[in-house]
C-alpha positions as CSV (number, residue, x, y, z in Angstrom):
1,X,0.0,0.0,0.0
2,X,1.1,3.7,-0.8
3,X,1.6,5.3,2.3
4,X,0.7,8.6,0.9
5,X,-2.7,6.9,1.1
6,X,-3.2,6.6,4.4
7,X,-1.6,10.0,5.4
8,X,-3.7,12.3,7.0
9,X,-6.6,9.9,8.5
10,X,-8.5,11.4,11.1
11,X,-9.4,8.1,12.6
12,X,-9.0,4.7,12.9
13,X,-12.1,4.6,10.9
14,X,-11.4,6.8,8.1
15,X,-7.4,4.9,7.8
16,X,-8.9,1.3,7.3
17,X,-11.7,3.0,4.8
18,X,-9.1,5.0,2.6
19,X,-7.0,0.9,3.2
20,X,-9.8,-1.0,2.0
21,X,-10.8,0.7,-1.0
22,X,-7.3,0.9,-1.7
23,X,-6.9,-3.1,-1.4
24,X,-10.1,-3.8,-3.5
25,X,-8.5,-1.5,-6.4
26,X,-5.3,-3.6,-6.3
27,X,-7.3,-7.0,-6.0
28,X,-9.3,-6.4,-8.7
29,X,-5.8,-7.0,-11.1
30,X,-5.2,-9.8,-8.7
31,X,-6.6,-13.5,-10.2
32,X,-7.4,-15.4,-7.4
33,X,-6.5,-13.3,-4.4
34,X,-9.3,-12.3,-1.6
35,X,-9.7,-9.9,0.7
36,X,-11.2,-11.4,3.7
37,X,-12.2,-8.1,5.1
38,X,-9.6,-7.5,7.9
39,X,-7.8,-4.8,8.5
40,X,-5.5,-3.7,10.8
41,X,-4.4,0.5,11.7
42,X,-1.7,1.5,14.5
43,X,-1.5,5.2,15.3
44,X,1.6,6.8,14.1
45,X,3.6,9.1,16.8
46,X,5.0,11.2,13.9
47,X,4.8,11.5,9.9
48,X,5.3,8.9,8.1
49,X,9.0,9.7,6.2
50,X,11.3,8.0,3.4
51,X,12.0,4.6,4.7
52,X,8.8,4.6,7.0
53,X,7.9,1.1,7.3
54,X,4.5,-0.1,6.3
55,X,2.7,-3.3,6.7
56,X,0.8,-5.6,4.6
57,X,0.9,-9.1,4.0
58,X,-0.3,-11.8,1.2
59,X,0.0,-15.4,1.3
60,X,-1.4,-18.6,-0.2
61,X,-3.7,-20.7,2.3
62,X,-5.8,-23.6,1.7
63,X,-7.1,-22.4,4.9
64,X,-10.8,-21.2,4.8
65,X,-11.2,-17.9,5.7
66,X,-12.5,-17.5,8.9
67,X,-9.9,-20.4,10.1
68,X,-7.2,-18.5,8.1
69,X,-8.1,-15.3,10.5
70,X,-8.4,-17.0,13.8
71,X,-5.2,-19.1,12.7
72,X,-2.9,-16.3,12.3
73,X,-4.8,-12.8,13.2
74,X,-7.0,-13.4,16.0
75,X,-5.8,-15.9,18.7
76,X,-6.9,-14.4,21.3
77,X,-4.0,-13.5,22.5
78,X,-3.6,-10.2,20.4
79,X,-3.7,-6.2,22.1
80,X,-6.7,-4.9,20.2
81,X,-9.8,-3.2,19.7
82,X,-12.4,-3.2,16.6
83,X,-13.8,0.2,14.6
């Protein structure tokens, strides 16, 4: 993801909004990739700068979905909240 796209975000809210559209754009070149409607946003301190580090993450699963998710996103054991 461009980070210039996320830049600027008001909100947790609005940050995974701007992500999501963002994602479904990109998807829609991908053949056979799904977006399992999950997203994750962390509060930046400062900017973002050249060499920020930003996150995302593809892989191939035969996992389904909601198993994929709990598997390797939501163990319970994660710090989080939900928007």
């Amino acid at each position: 993801m461009r980070k210039e796209s996320l830049c600027g975000a008001s909100s947790f809210q609005e940050a995974i909004s701007k992500a999501e559209a963002e994602v479904r754009e990109y998807l829609s070149g991908e053949e056979g990739a799904e977006y399992l409607d999950f997203a994750q946003a962390y509060m930046l301190v400062d900017h973002p700068e050249d060499g920020a580090e930003v996150f995302s993450l593809m892989r191939l699963s035969t996992l389904e979905p909601d198993h994929y998710l709990t598997q390797f996103f939501d163990t319970g054991t994660e710090r989080q909240g939900s928007v």
